[in-house]
N, C-alpha and C positions, 0 to 999 in steps of 0.2 A: 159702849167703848169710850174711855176717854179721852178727852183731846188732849195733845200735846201744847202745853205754852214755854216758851222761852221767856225767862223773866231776867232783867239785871236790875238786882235791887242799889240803890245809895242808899246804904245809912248803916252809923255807926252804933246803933243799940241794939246788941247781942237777943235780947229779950224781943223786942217788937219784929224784928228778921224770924225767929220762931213762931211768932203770932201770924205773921204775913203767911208764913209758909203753911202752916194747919190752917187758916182761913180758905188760902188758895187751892189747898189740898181736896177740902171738905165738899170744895164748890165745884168737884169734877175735874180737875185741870192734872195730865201727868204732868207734873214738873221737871222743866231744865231749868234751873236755879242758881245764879251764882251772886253773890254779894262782893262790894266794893265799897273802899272809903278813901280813896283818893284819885285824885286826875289820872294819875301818872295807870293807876289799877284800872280804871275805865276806860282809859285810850285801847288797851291791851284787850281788854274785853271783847271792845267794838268792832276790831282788827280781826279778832278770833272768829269771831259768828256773828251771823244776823239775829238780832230780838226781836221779841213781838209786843214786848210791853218793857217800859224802862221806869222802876216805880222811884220815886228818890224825894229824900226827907228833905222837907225845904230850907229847913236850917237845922246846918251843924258846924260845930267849934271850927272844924279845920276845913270841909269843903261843901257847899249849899248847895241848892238849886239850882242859881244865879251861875256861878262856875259846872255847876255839870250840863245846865243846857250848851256853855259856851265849846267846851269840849266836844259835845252834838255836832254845833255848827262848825268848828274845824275839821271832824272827821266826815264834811258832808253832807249832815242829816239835816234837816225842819230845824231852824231852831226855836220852837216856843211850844209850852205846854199845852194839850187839849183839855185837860179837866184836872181840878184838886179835891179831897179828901181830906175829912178832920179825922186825924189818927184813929180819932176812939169812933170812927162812924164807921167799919170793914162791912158793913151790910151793905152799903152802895157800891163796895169795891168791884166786888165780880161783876155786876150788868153794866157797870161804867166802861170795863172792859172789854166785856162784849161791843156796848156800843162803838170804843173805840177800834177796834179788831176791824168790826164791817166799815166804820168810814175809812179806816186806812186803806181796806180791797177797795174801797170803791174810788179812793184817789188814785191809786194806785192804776185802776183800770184805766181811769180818764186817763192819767200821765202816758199810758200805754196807745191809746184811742189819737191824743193830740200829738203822740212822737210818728204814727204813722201817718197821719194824714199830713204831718210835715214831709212824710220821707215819700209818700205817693205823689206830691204836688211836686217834689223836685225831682223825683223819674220823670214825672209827664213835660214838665220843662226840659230835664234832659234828653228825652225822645225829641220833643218837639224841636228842639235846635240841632238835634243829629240826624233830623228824617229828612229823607232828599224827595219826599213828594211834598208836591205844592197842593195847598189846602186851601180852597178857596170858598167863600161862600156869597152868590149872588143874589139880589131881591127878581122879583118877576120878570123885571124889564131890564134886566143886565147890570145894575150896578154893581159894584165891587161893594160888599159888607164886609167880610173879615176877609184877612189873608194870614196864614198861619206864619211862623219863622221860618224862613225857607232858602235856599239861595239865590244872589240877585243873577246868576246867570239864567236862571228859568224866568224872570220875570222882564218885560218891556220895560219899566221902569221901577227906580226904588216904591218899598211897600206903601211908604205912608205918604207918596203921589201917588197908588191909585186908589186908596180907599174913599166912597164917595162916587169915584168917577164912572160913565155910562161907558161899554165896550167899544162903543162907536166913538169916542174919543178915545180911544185908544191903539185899536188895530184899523186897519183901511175897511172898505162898508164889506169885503168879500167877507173876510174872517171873522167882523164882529156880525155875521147875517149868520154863519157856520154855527158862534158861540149861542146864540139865540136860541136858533132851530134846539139845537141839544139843552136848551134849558127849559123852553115850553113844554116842548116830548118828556120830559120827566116829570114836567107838574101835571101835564095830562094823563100821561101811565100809571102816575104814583107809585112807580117803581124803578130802581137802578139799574142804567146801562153800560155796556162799555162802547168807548171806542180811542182808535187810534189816530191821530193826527200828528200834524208835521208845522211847527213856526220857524222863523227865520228871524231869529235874536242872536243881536250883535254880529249880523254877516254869518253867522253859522247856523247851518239847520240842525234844530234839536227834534227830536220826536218824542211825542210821549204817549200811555198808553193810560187812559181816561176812564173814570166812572160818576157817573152823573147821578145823583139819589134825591129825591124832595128832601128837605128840611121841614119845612113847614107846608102852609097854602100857598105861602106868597117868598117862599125861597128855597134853593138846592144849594144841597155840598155837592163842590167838581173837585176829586179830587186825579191828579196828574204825576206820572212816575217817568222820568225820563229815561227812552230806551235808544237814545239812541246808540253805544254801546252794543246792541241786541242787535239795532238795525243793521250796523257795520257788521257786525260777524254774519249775522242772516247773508248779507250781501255777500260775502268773502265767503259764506258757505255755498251760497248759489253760483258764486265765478268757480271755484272751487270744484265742485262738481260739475261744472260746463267743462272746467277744465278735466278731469278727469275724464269724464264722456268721451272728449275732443282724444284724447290720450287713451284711451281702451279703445276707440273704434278705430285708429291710425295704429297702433301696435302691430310690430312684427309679431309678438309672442301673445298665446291665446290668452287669453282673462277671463274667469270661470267663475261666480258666484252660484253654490248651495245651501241648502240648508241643514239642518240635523239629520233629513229623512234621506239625505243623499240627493235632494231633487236640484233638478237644474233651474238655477234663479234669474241668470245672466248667462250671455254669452257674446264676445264680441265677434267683431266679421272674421278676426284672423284662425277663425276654429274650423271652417271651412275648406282655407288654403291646407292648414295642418292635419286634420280629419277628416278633412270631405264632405259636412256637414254644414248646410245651412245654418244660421243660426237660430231663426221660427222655429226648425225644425226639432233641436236639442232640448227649446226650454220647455221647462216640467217634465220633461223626461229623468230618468237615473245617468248618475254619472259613471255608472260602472258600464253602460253603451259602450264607453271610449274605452275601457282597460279590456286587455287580455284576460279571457276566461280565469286563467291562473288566480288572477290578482283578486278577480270580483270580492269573491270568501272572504277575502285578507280584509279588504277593504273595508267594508260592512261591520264584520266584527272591530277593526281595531275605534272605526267610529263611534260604533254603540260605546265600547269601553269608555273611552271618552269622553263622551255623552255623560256619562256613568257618573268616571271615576274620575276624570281630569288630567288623566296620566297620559303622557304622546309615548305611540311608538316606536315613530321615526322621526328623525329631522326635518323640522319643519320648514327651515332655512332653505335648503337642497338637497334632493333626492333624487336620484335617476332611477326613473321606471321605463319599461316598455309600455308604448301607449297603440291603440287600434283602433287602426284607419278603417273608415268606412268600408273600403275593399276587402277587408280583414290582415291586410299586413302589419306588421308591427312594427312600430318607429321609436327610437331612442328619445324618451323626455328627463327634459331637466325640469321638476316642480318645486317653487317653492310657495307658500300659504300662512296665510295667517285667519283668525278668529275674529269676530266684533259681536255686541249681542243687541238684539231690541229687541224692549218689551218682552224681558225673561228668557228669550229663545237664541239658539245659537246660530250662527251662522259664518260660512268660512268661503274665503275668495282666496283663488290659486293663478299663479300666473303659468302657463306649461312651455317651452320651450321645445323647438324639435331641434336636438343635439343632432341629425343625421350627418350632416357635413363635419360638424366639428368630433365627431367617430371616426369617420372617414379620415381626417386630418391627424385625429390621434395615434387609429394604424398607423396610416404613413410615418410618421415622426416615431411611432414605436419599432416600426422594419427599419427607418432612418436610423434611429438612434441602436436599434440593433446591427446593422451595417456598421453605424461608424464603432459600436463594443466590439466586432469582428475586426477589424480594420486597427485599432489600439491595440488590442489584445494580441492579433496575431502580425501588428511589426516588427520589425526587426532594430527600428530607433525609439530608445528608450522616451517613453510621454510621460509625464510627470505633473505634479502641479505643488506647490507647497503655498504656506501664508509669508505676510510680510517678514514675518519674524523667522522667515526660514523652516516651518518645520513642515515637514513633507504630507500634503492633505491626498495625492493620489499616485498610482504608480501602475503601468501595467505590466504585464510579461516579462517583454523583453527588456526587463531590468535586472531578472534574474539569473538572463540568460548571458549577459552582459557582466554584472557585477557580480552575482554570484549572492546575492539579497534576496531573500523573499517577501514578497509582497507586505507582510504583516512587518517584516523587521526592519522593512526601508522607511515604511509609515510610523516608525517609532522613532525616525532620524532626522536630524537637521540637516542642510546643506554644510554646515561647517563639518561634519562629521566626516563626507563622501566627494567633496571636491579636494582636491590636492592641496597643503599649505598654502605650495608657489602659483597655486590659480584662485585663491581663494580672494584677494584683496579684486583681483578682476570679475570674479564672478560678482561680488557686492556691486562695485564699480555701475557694472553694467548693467545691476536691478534699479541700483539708485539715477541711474538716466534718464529709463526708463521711465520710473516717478517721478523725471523732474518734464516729462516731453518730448525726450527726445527718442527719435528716428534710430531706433542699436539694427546695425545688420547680424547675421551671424558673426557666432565667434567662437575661437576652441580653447578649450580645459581640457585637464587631466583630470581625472576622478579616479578616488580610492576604489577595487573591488575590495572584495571580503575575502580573498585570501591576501590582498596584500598587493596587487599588481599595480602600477600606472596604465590606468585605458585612457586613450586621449578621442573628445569626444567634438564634435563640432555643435555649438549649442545656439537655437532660435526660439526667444520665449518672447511672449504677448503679455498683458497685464490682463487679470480676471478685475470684473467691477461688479456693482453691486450699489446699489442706488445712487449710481453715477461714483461712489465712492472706488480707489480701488484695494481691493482685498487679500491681492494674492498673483503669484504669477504664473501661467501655465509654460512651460517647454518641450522642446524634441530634442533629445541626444542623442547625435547620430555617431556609430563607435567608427572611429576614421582611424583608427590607431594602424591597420593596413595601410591603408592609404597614406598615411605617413611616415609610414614604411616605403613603402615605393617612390614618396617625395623624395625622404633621405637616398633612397640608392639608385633615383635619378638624379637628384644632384651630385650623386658623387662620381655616377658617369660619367656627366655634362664636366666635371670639373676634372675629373682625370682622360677625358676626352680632350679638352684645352691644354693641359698639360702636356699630353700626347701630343697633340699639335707641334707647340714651341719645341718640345723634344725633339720633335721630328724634324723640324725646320735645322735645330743647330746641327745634330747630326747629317744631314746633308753637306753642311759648308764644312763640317771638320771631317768628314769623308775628303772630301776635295784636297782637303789638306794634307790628309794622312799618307792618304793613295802619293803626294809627290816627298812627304819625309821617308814614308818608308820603303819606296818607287828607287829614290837616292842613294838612300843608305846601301840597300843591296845592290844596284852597278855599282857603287865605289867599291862596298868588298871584294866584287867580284875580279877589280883590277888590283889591288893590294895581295900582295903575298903573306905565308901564313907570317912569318915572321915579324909583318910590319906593325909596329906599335900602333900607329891610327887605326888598324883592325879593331882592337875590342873595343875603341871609342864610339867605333859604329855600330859593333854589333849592342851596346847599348844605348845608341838612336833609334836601333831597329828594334830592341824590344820594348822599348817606350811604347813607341808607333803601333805596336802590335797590341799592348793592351789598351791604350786609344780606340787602338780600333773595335777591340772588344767592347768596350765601353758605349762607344756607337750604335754596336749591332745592338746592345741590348735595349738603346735607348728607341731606335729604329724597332725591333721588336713588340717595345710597348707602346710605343705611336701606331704601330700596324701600318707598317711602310717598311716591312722587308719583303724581300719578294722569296713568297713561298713554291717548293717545286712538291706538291700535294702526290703521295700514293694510296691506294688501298691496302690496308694495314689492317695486320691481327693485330691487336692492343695488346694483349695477353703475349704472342710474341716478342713484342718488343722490353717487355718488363722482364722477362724471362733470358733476354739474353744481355740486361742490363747489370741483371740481381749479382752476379758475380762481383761485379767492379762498384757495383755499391756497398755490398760485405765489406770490401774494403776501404771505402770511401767513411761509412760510420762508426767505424771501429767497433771491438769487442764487446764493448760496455752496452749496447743495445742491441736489442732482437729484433731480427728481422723476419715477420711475417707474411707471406705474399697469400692473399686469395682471391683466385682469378676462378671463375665462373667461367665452364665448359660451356663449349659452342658459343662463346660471348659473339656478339654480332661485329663486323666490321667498321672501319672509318676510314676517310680521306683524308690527308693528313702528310705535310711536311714530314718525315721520319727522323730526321736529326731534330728539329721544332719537337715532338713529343718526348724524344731523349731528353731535350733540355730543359722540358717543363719536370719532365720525373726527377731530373739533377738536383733543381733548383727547388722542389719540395722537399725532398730526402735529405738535402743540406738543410734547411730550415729549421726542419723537424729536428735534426742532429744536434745542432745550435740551439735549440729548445730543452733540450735533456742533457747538462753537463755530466750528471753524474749516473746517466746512463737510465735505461725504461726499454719500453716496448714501439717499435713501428712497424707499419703496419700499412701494405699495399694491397687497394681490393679493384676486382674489375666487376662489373657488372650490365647485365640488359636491363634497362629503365625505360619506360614509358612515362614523360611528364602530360599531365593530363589539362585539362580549362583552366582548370583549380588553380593549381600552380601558378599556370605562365599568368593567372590574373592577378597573385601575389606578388611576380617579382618583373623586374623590369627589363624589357626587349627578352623574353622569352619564349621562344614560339612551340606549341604542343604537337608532340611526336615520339617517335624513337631514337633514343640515345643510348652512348657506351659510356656506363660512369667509370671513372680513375679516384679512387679516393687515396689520398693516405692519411693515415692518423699516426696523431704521438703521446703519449703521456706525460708530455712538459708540464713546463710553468702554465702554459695558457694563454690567453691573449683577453686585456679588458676591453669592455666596449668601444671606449674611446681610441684605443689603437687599432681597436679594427675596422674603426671607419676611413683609416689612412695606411694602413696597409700595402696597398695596390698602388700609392704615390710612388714614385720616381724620388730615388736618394732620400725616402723616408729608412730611418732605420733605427732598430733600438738597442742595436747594438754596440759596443763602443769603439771610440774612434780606432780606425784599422783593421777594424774586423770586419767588414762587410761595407759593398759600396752602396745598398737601400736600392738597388738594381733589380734583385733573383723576384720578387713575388712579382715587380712591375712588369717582367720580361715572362712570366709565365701569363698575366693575364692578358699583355699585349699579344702571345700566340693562341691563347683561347681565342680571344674575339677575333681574332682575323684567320683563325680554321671555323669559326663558326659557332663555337660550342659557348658556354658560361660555367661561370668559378663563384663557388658559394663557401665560405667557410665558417664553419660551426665550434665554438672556443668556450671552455669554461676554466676557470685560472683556478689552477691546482690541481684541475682534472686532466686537460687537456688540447688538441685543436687536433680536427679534421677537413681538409681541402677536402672539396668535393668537384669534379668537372666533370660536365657534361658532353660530350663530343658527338653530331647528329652519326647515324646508323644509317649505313650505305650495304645498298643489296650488289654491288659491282664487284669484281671477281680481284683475286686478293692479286698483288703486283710482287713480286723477289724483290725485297730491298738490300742489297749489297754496299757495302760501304767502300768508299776508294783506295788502293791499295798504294797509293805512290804515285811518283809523276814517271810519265814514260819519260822515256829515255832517248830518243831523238823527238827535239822540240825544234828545231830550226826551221828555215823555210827560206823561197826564193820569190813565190807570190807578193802580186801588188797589194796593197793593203790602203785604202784609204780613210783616214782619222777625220774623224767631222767632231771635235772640241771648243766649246767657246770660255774654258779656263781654261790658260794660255801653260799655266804652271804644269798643269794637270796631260796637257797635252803636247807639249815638250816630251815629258817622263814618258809618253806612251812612244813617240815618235824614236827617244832611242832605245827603252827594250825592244821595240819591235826590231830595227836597223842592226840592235847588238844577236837578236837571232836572225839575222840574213832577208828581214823581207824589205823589200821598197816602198817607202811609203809617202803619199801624199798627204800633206795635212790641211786642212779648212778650219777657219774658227766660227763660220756659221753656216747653216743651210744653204745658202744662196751660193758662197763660195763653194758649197761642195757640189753644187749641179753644173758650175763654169765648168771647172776641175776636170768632171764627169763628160762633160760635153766636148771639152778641150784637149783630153788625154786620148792619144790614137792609139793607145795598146790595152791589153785589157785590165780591168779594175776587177779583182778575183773576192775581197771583202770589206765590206763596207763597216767600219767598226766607228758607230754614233753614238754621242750623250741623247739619252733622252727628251733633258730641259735645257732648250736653247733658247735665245732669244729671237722673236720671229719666227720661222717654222720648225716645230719640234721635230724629234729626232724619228717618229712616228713615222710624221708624211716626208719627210728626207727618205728613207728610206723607201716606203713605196713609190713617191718620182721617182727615184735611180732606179726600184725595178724593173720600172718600165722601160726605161731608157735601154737595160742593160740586165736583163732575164736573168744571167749565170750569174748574177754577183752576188755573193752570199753577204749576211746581215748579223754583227754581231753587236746586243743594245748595252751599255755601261751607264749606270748611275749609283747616285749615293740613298736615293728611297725610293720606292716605286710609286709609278705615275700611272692613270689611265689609259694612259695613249698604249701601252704594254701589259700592262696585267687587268682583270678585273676581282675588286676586292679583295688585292693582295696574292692575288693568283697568276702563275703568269699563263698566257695565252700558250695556248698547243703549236709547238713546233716556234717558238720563237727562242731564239739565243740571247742570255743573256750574263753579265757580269756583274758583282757586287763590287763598290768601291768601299772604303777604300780594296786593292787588291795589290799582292807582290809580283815582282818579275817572273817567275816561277807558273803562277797561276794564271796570269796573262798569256803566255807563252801556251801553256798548256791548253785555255781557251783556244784560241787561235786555233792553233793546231788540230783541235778538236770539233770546229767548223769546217775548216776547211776542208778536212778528208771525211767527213760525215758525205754520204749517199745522195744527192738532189730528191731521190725519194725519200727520207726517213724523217 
C-alpha cells in the first residue's frame, strides 16, 4: 500500500516540477502535490494544510530559498533547512526524505515528551500550593528535613524557621516525646500508621488526622490533614443527639423508630403512658402490636410498596389513625414520619400523638358550634356579617323572614343596596368608628325589604379579625319596627295626655265663668218683658255662653274629666235608634249601611257619651265625602288576644264590643293621622269645624275604658275602629229626658259651700229667685260654723268639690255627721277623685256639671231633695 506524502514544491520550472513528481511517484509515495512560485502562493498554502516535505529551488528570478524559508518562519515553522540536493542527483531524494520524515516524528515526540513534563511539574506545583495537608519529612531523631507548601496556620512557626530544627526546639518536651514515639514506631514497623492528635497553634486548637510511613532507614513522611472542621461537627453531632435523646425521652408524644421489616428499633418512655407498653418490651417487636387488626394488612402492604416503588400512600406529614392500647381499646392518633437511610437500608421514625382530649374537644365545639348553627339559624334578629367593602359574606334565616331576601340573594348584595338612603351615611359612620376604636353602642336603621318596605332595625356589630388585622364586620338586626310603633303611639298618648291635662285645667276656670255669664243672662231675661229691647242682647249673651260651654264640655271630654253616669247598653240599640236622625244628618248623597251583629255582647257606658261619639264619627266621615260615597256602621263581638295588646299601647287582652264606621273619602295621610286625636287640630277650613269632634270621641273612649284605632288609605278611605270592654251585667232602659217639670220652687234651707265668690253669688240668687233659704260659705271651715251655728234645719248641702283647704268631699261627710238628714248635692267644672273614680261617679252620689243654667239648677235641686232617703 502506498504511503501518502504531502509535498509543496517552490519552483518555477514547469519541466523539473514533472520530473519531481515521476521521481516521487516511482518511489512509492501517493501524492498530495501542489506547486508555488511566490510568497504571497506559499503563505496561502501553509494556512491551507499541514506538509510533510517543502522541496524548494534554491534560487530563482523572483523568489529563492532565502525568502521561502523566511515565510516558514513567519508562519511559525523551523526556520532553516535540514538537507540539500543537486537537481540532477533525484537518486538521494526519496531516502533523504525518509530520513527526514523519522527525524521530524521523533522531534516532534520529544516536543511532545518536554511540553508534558512541563505541564506535569506545574500540576504538582499547583497541587502542592492548594493541598491543605502538611507534608513533612523528619530524619530519625526528629529534625525537620522537608516541609512541603502548606499553610502557616498549621505550622508553629514560618517554614524556613523550622527546617534544620530538632522537635524539642520546637514544641514543649510533652509533644515533641508524642512526635518521636510516632516516628520510631514507623521506622521500626516499616510500615504506615494513622493517627489522630490535637495542637494548640496560635491559641486555637487545630486537630489533625496523621499518617506516619518510612521514607527511608533513617527518615518518615508525616503527613497531617486538618479535621478540625470534622471534629466540630462530630461534637455538634454528639450534643446533637444528646439533645435529641434528652428530647425523645422527655416528650409528651410517642417517638417510634423501624425499619423496612416493620421491626421496632426505638421507642421512648412516652409509648407506655399512650399504649401501655414498656418500652424493653416493644423493641424488635412489629409495629403492627400497636394498630388495630383493620389497619395491620394496610400497613404492611403499603410499606412493602414502598419499599418497592417509592410511592407514599398517605400523608406523611399528618394522618389520623386509630391506634391499640395494650388493653385493646382503641385511641385516636395523630402520625406524622419521615425516612432516613444507612448503609443502603431504609428506615423510618414517626412521632404518634394521642388526639383523645383533643376529639373530645372537637365534639364539644362541633355540638358547640352546632348549638350556636341552631341558635343563628333559628333567631328571630337578623345575624349577618359582610367585608370592609360592604359586601355581605353571611346571613342566616331570619333575614328572609324579615326582609323578604333569600339567603343566596342577600349574599350577592352590599349594604348600600339594603339599608335605607336616609340611614345609609350612619350605618358607614358607625363602621368607620369602629375601625377607628371606638366603643359604638347600639343603633337603629331603616333597611330596605324586597318588596319595598321600610323595616326599622336596631343594629350591634363587632369587628371580625384575622391576623390581628380587621377584615370585616359581624351584626344582629333586631326588627324594632313594632316597637317603634308602640314608641310612636306612646308618645302620642303621653303627648295628648299633657294636652288633655292643660285642656282640662282651662276648662275648669271658664266653666266658672260661663256658669256666672250664662247664670246672669237668664235672671235678667227672666225679669225683662218680651217686648224690652235688652231682651235679644241677652239672649245673645246667652247663646255665646251656651256654645262656650259646649266647647268646654268637649275639651273636658277629651281631658277625661267629665263626669260619666255609665249604663249597661245594647250598642246595637243605641245605633239603631240613632240611624234615623243621622239619615238626616248626612244627607242623600251617601249611603248609609248599618251592620250590627246579633246577640252582640253588652257595655257600660255613659249613653248620651256613646251617642256623641257615633255623632262625631258620622259627621267626620260626611266631611270626608263632599261629593257623596258609602258609610258604613258595624257592631261586633271581638276578642283582642296577647298578640295584640303586645302591639299596641295600654291595651289590655279580653272581650270587647267593636263600633266601627268606615267611609269611602279622601283618606287620611300618615302624617295627619298621627295628630288627629289633637285638640283644635283640624283640616278643615276656617269655620267649618272647631278640630274638637275626633278629640272628644277619644277622650270618651279612654275614660269608658275601651281604645280607638283608625285605619286610612287616601283615595280608599278611613275606618274608626273602638273597642269598648264586654260586661255580662243585665242591660239598664235608657230613657232620655223629657222636659223640665213643672214646679221647681221650693222653701227648704239650702246651704251653698262656694269658694268663687262670682260663681256663688249666681247660685245664691237662683236659688232665693225659686223660694229656698240659703246660706252661703266660701270655704269648708265656714260651712261647719254655719252648720253648727244654725238652730233650724239645713235640708241640702250644695258643695264645690275643689276648695281650698278641705275639699268639698270631706265637707260634706263632717256635716253628715253632724246632721244625718242633710242631703248632698256635689257641683264642679271637671271631676275630681274625691267623687268619681276614673271619671265615674260614685253610686248614689249627686251631682252637677258647670257650667250649668237656672233651669237646670233648679231642677237638680228639686230632684234631690224629694228623691227617697233610700234610693
Amino acid at each position: 500500500m502506498n504511503r501518502t506524502l504531502r509535498v509543496l514544491n517552490i519552483e518555477d520550472s514547469e519541466p523539473d516540477v514533472e520530473l519531481l513528481r515521476r521521481h516521487l511517484s516511482r518511489s512509492g509515495y501517493e501524492l498530495i502535490f501542489e506547486r508555488v512560485e511566490t510568497p504571497g502562493a506559499m503563505k496561502a498554502a501553509l494556512q491551507a494544510q499541514e506538509w510533510d516535505v517543502i522541496l524548494c529551488d534554491y534560487s530563482m528570478p523572483r523568489f529563492d530559498a532565502i525568502k521561502a524559508l523566511a515565510v516558514l518562519k513567519e508562519e511559525a515553522m523551523r526556520a532553516g533547512a535540514h538537507d540539500y540536493l543537486m537537481k540532477g542527483n533525484l537518486v538521494r531524494l526519496a531516502p533523504t526524505i525518509e530520513r527526514e520524515l523519522h527525524e521530524a516524528e521523533n522531534r516532534r515526540a520529544r516536543r511532545r515528551a518536554e511540553k508534558a513534563l512541563k505541564a506535569s511539574e506545574a500540576e504538582l506545583r499547583t497541587l502542592f500550593v492548594a493541598m491543605t495537608d502538611v507534608i513533612l519529612v523528619f530524619d530519625a531523631v526528629g529534625h525537620y528535613i522537608k516541609i512541603a507548601p502548606t499553610d502557616p496556620a498549621h505550622l508553629y512557626k514560618p517554614r524556613d524557621d523550622l527546617i534544620g530544627k530538632s522537635l524539642d526546639q520546637v514544641f514543649q518536651k510533652a509533644e515533641a516525646d508524642f512526635f518521636l514515639d510516632h516516628i520510631r514506631r514507623a521506622l521500626d514497623e516499616g510500615q504506615m500508621h494513622r493517627i489522630e492528635y490535637c495542637l494548640r497553634i496560635n491559641e486555637t486548637d487545630v486537630w489533625f488526622d496523621g499518617s506516619v510511613s518510612p521514607l527511608s532507614k533513617d527518615s518518615v513522611l508525616w503527613i497531617a490533614r486538618d479535621i478540625t472542621e470534622r471534629k466540630r461537627a462530630e461534637e455538634k453531632l454528639r450534643e446533637s443527639e444528646e439533645r435529641y435523646r434528652v428530647v425523645a425521652e422527655t416528650a409528651t408524644d410517642v417517638i417510634l423508630t423501624i425499619d423496612e421489616d416493620s421491626t421496632i428499633l426505638f421507642a421512648n418512655r412516652a409509648v407506655e403512658r399512650v399504649f401501655g407498653y414498656p418500652t424493653a418490651e416493644l423493641l424488635g417487636k412489629q409495629i403492627t402490636m400497636l394498630m388495630p387488626e383493620c389497619l395491620r394488612q394496610v400497613h404492611e402492604t403499603a410499606i412493602g410498596s414502598y419499599v418497592r416503588t417509592g410511592r407514599k400512600h398517605i400523608n406523611w406529614e399528618s394522618v389520623e389513625l386509630p391506634g391499640l392500647h395494650r388493653t385493646g381499646r382503641e385511641i385516636p392518633i395523630e402520625l406524622s414520619f419521615g425516612e432516613f437511610k444507612r448503609n443502603g437500608r431504609r428506615f423510618f421514625t414517626g412521632i404518634a400523638r394521642d388526639i383523645t382530649e383533643r376529639k373530645q374537644a372537637e365534639h364539644e365545639l362541633s355540638k358547640s358550634q352546632e348549638r350556636y348553627r341552631d341558635i343563628v339559624e333559628n333567631a328571630h334578629d337578623i345575624i349577618y356579617s359582610h367585608d370592609l367593602q360592604g359586601n355581605y359574606t353571611s346571613m342566616n334565616n331570619a333575614s328572609e323572614q324579615i326582609t323578604g331576601y333569600s339567603r343566596e340573594e342577600a349574599l350577592n348584595m352590599n349594604i348600600v343596596q339594603t339599608v335605607a338612603p336616609e340611614s345609609l351615611e350612619k350605618a358607614l359612620e358607625m363602621i368607620a368608628r369602629k375601625l377607628q376604636g371606638e366603643e359604638v353602642t347600639a343603633y337603629d336603621l331603616d333597611i330596605i325589604a324586597k318588596d319595598g318596605r321600610r323595616v326599622a332595625v336596631e343594629v350591634n356589630t363587632k369587628l371580625i379579625f384575622q391576623d390581628g388585622a380587621p377584615v370585616g364586620v359581624q351584626g344582629i338586626a333586631r326588627d324594632v319596627t313594632e316597637r317603634k310603633h308602640l314608641e310612636e303611639q306612646f308618645r302620642q298618648s303621653q303627648k295628648i295626655e299633657g294636652i288633655g291635662q292643660l285642656a282640662g285645667g282651662i276648662a275648669h276656670d271658664f266653666n266658672n265663668l260661663l256658669t256666672v255669664i250664662t247664670g246672669y243672662s237668664e235672671l235678667s231675661m227672666k225679669r225683662l218683658r218680651a217686648e224690652d229691647p235688652l231682651l235679644s242682647y241677652l239672649q245673645e249673651i246667652k247663646k255665646a255662653g251656651d256654645r262656650a260651654a259646649s266647647l268646654t264640655r268637649q275639651l273636658l271630654a277629651f281631658s277625661r274629666k267629665q263626669v260619666l253616669q255609665p249604663k249597661v247598653l245594647d250598642l246595637n240599640s243605641v245605633v239603631s235608634e240613632q240611624e234615623k236622625m243621622l239619615r238626616r244628618l248626612i244627607g242623600e248623597d251617601i249611603e248609609l249601611h248599618t251592620i250590627l251583629e246579633p246577640n252582640v255582647g253588652s257595655i257600660k257606658a255613659d249613653p248620651g257619651q256613646i251617642e256623641q261619639i257615633i255623632m262625631n264619627l258620622v259627621v267626620n266621615a260626611r266631611d270626608a265625602m263632599p261629593q257623596g260615597g258609602k258609610l258604613t256602621i258595624e257592631t261586633k263581638n271581638i276578642v283582642l288576644d296577647e298578640e295584640y295588646a303586645h302591639r299596641h299601647v295600654a291595651v289590655t287582652p279580653g272581650r270587647f264590643v267593636m263600633l266601627a264606621v268606615s267611609d269611602s273619602g279622601a283618606g287620611i295621610d300618615p302624617q295627619t293621622q298621627s295628630r288627629i286625636f289633637e285638640p283644635f287640630f283640624t283640616t278643615k277650613g276656617v269655620g267649618k269645624g272647631t278640630g274638637l269632634g275626633l278629640s272628644t270621641v277619644y277622650g270618651i273612649v279612654k275614660q269608658s275604658g275601651g281604645n280607638i284605632w283608625v285605619y286610612s288609605e287616601v283615595d280608599v278611605g278611613t275606618t274608626f275602629k273602638i273597642y269598648l270592654p264586654s260586661t255580662d251585667e243585665s242591660l239598664q232602659v235608657y230613657k232620655r229626658e223629657s222636659g223640665h217639670e213643672e214646679f221647681l220652687r221650693g222653701t227648704e234651707t239650702v246651704l251653698l259651700a262656694e269658694d268663687e265668690e262670682l260663681v256663688r253669688k249666681l247660685a245664691c240668687k237662683i236659688l232665693s229667685a225659686y223660694g229656698y233659704q240659703v246660706l252661703e260659705a266660701a270655704e269648708a271651715d265656714a260651712a261647719l260654723l254655719i252648720c253648727e251655728s244654725h238652730s233650724g234645719p239645713i235640708h241640702l248641702l250644695i258643695t264645690d268639690v275643689i276648695m281650698p283647704g278641705m275639699s268639698g268631699r270631706a265637707l260634706a261627710s263632717r256635716l253628715t255627721e253632724l246632721r244625718p238628714d242633710t242631703k248632698v248635692l256635689f257641683m264642679s267644672g271637671y271631676t275630681d277623685d274625691a267623687i268619681v273614680h276614673h271619671g265615674v261617679l260614685d253610686e248614689g252620689t249627686n251631682f252637677i256639671q258647670k257650667p250649668f243654667s237656672t233651669d237646670v239648677l233648679a231642677i237638680k235641686v228639686r230632684e234631690v231633695l224629694d228623691a227617697r232617703s233610700d234610693e
